[in-house]
RODO-2510 file (C-alpha; in nm, 4 decimals, decimal comma):
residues 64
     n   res          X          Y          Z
     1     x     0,0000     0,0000     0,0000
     2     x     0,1232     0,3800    -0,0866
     3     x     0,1285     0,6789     0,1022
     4     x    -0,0945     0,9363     0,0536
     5     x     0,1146     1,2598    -0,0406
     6     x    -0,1221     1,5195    -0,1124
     7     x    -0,4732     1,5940    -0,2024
     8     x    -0,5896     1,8091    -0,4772
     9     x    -0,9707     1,8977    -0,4932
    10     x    -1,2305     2,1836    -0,5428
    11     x    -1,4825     2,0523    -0,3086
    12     x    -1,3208     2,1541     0,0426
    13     x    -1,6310     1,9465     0,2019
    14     x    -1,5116     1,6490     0,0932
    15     x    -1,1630     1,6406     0,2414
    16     x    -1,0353     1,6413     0,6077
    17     x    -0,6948     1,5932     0,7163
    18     x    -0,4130     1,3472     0,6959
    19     x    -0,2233     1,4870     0,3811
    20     x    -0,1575     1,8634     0,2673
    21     x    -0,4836     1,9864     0,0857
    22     x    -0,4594     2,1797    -0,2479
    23     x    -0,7445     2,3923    -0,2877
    24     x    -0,8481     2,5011    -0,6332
    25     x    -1,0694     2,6593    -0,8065
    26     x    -1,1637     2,4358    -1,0820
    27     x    -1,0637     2,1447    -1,2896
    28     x    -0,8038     2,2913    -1,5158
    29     x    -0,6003     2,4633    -1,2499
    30     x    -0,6543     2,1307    -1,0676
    31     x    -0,4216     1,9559    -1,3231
    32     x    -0,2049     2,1514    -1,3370
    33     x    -0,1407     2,1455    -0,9319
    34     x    -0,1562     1,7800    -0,9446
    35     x     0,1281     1,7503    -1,2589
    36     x     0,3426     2,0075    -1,0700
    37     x     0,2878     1,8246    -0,7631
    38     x     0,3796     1,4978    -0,9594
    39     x     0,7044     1,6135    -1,0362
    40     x     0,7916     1,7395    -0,7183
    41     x     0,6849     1,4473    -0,4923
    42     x     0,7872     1,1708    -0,6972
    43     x     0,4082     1,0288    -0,6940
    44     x     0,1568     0,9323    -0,9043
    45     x    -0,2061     1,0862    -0,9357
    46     x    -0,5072     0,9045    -0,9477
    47     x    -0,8401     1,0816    -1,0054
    48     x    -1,1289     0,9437    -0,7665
    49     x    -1,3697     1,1029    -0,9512
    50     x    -1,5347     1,3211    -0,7275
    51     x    -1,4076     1,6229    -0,8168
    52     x    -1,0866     1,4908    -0,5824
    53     x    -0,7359     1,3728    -0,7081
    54     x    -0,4947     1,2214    -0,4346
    55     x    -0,0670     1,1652    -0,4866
    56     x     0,0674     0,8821    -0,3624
    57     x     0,3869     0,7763    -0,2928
    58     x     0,3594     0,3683    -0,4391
    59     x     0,7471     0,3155    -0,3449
    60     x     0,6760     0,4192     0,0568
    61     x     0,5209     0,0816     0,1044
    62     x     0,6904    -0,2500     0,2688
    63     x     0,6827    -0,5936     0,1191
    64     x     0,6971    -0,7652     0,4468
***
């Protein structure tokens, strides 16, 4: 399991805690957060369709 780096969403109701929160304004500048964010973190992006995208870290996790 990863590590959740970061959260990227428009809908502040629908996040609470437990990783830095990107607020933005819509889904464009919401990209582009998440691709800079990308690069910087070394993580990967995944979209949970709710108007929310989350960076995780896949390599933080133990094998055992």
């Amino acid at each position: 399991m990863g590590k959740i780096m970061a959260i990227v969403t428009a809908n502040r109701d629908q996040v609470a805690g437990g990783a830095p929160i990107f607020i933005v304004h819509n889904a464009e500048e919401q990209q582009k957060v998440a691709f800079k964010l990308e690069k910087i973190l070394d993580a990967s992006a995944h979209d949970l369709e709710n108007g929310t995208l989350i960076l995780v870290d896949h390599k933080s996790s133990s094998d055992g």
